[in-house]
N, C-alpha and C positions, 0 to 999 in steps of 0.2 A: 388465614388471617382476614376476617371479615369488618371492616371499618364501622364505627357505628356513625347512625345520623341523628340530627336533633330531631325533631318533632316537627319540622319545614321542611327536612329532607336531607339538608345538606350536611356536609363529614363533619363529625363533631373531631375540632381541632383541639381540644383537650386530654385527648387520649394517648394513651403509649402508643397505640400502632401507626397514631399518623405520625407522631413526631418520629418515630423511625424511619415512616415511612420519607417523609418530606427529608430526613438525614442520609438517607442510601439514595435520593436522587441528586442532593447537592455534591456528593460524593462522585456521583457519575457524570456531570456533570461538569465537573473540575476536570476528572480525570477523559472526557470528551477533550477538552480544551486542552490538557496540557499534550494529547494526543498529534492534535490540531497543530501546534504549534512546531513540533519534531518532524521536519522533511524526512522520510526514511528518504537515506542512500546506499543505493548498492556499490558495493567495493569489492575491488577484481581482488579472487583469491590470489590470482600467480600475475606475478609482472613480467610479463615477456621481456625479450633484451630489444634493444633499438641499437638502431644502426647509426655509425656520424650523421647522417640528414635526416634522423631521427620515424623512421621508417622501423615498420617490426623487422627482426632480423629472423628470415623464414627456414634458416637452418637449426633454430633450436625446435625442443618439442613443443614452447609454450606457442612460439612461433608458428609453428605450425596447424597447431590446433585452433588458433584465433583464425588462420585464414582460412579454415576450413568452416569454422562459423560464417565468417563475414563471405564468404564465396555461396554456400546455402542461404543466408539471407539474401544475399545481391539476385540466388536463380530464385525463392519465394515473392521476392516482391516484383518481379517481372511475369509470376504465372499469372494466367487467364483469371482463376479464383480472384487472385487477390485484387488485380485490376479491377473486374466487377464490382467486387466489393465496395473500391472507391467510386465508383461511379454514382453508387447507392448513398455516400456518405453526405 
């Protein structure tokens, strides 16, 4: 799809291709924007149990598996790498 130009150079806005063209950008666009405006959130598949003081309760499995996360995050963000890291930031 090759745009034509007037006889000055510039895109003759007369033409079916710019008008599509110019209609697939307003399109994208929009759909930028309505992008822009949806915060994605992540939402926990499983809801672990809580305890009365509202603590995970670590004898279930969901239980278990989140402190197994959050205990690898707690030793990742204490290695040496990562520290570095921050020093650089």
């Amino acid at each position: 799809m090759a745009l034509q130009k007037t006889a000055s150079g510039k895109v003759d806005k007369r033409t079916k291709e710019y008008k599509e063209l110019v209609e697939r950008a307003k399109k994208a666009r929009e759909a930028q924007k309505k992008a822009a405006k949806k915060p994605v959130v992540k939402k926990s598949t499983t809801t672990a149990k809580r305890r009365a003081d509202g603590r995970l309760d670590q004898r279930t499995k969901e239980g278990k598996e989140a402190a197994a996360r959050m205990a690898k995050a707690r030793k990742a963000q204490k290695s040496l790498k990562n520290r570095i890291k921050k020093l650089f930031k």
